[in-house]
C-alpha positions, 0 to 999 in steps of 0.5 A: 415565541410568537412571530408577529411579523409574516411575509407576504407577497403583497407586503413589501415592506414585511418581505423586506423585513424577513429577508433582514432578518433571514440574514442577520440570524444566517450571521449571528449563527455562523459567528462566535463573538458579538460586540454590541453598542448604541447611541451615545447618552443611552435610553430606555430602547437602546439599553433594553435592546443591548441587553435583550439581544446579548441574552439571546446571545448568551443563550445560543453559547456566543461571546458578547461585549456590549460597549457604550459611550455613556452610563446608563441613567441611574435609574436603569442600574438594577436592571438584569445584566446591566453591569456588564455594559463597558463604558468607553469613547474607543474600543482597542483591538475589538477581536470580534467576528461581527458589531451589532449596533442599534439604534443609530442612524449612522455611526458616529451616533455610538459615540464610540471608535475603534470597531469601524472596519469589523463586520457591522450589522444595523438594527434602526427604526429612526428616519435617515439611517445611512446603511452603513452595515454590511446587513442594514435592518431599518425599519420605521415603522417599529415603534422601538429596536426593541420590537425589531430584537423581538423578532430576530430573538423570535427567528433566532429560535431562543426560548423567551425568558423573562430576562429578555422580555424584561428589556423587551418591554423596557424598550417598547414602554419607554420608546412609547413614551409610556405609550402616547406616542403615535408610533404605537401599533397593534402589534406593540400591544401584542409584543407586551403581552407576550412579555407579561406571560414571560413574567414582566409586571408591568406596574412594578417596570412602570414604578421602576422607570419612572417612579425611581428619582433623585431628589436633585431630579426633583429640584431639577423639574421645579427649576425647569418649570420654573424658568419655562416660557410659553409662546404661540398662545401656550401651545408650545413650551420652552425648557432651558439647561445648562451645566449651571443649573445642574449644579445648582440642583444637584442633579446630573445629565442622567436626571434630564431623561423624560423631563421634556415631556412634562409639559405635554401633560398641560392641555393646551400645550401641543409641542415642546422645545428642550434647549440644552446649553452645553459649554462648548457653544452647541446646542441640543435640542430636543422636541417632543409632541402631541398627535399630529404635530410633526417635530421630525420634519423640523429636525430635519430642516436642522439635520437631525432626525427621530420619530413624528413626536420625538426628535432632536438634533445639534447645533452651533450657538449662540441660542440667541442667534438660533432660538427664534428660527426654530420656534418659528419652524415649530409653531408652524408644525402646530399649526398644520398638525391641528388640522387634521388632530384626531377628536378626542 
């Protein structure tokens, strides 16, 4: 397995990267038994990164759980060893030597209890992560965890099958956004390579990610549209759900995945806002963007965080009280993002 990650005295940041890395194979090395988690509501990067990682696991001869707060969307089921993930809010007497969390910026993101007090090591590329591990590997400039699992799956020494590039390139495609997010860089493409000489298709994984919908995801999308509002002269889009129109359409939180990036597609529209209504009165809002647009600084203003062009964050209702201040905070991150938009 190629490393695509080197040190080098005038690079910090990559210095800093193999010292993390360095540290955590010392751990997993010396330890036996694994408990991995990630965020709640998982995704395309935290599922393929779990997972990826507990093969390598696997292949060194160590014990691995993986514990997640939320299935999976469905579309993700068939994936390699996906029925070997728990679902649970609390794990009861964990008896293992180290937690392996990623994706989260600290951890209450698990949605998940009972594992605080083991030795915790944090894989993280999203901004603010409060380094709450006993080894913290927080790298912002990954374009997924995924890419961070590749590299300490490469140091680890373990052969790159295609079981764990699989979830390697399911991390780094749907973290991407199918590669149109600006976090993308040379060495993203690299990585995909080496995925698909280690047998990924990468035209059956993009069929299977985002060509495999319910029909209730269908009607889903239609409702959506059907009820989204365009404001700033259309340059930004505004999506609403609430638990009502799930039922209507037949459709599950799980059907939500990716549907606040279909009004990117549109030319004119540079950012859009996904209110999602849940019955306790919070809000969650999810923004997602084009270019230069930056929605994290406007999560950021809300205390929630992500990427550049992917971020979110909760907050208390009523979405009458709190619509407008957030739309006024995105219409000026347009405005400055389309000053220094590339040309096309």
């Amino acid at each position: 397995m190629t490393q695509t990650k080197k040190s080098s005295s005038r690079d910090p940041r990559a210095q800093s990267a193999a010292g993390a890395i360095e540290r955590i194979c010392e751990e997993i090395t010396r330890r036996r038994r694994f408990l991995i988690t990630s965020h709640a509501r998982p995704d395309g990067d935290s599922i393929g990164s779990q997972l990826a990682m507990a093969f390598a696991l696997d292949a060194l001869g160590k014990s691995v759980r993986i514990v997640n707060a939320d299935a999976a969307p469905e579309h993700y089921q068939d994936f390699p060893g996906m029925t070997r993930i728990e679902i649970s809010p609390r794990i009861e007497n964990p008896d293992v030597d180290a937690v392996i969390v990623m994706e989260c910026s600290d951890l209450t993101r698990t949605g998940v209890t009972g594992f605080e007090h083991e030795f915790i090591v944090n894989i993280d590329h999203h901004a603010g992560n409060k380094m709450y591990g006993a080894v913290n590997w927080h790298d912002e400039s990954a374009a997924a965890c995924g890419e961070m699992v590749f590299d300490v799956i490469g140091a680890l020494g373990v052969p790159f099958t295609q079981e764990i590039a699989t979830h390697i390139y399911l991390a780094l495609l749907t973290d991407t956004g199918s590669f149109h997010h600006s976090n993308i860089t040379p060495r993203t493409f690299d990585i995909c390579r080496q995925c698909v000489e280690a047998g990924v298709n990468p035209a059956v994984m993009a069929r299977r990610v985002f060509d495999s919908n319910s029909f209730g995801k269908l009607k889903l999308i239609g409702a959506l549209l059907d009820r989204m509002e365009l404001v700033d002269d259309g340059r930004l889009a505004v999506l609403y759900l609430d638990d009502q129109m799930l039922a209507a359409t037949g459709s599950t939180n799980n059907d939500t995945e990716g549907l606040i990036n279909l009004p990117l597609t549109a030319r004119e529209i540079q950012a859009v806002v996904f209110f999602k209504i849940n019955d306790n009165g919070e809000l969650r809002v999810s923004m997602r963007s084009k270019y230069d647009v930056d929605v994290r600084r406007v999560a950021g203003q809300f205390g929630g965080g992500g990427h550049k062009n992917a971020a979110g964050f909760t907050i208390a209702g009523p979405l009458a009280e709190v619509r407008q201040g957030i739309i006024a905070r995105l219409v000026g991150a347009i405005a400055e993002g389309l000053q220094s938009r590339p040309p096309v």
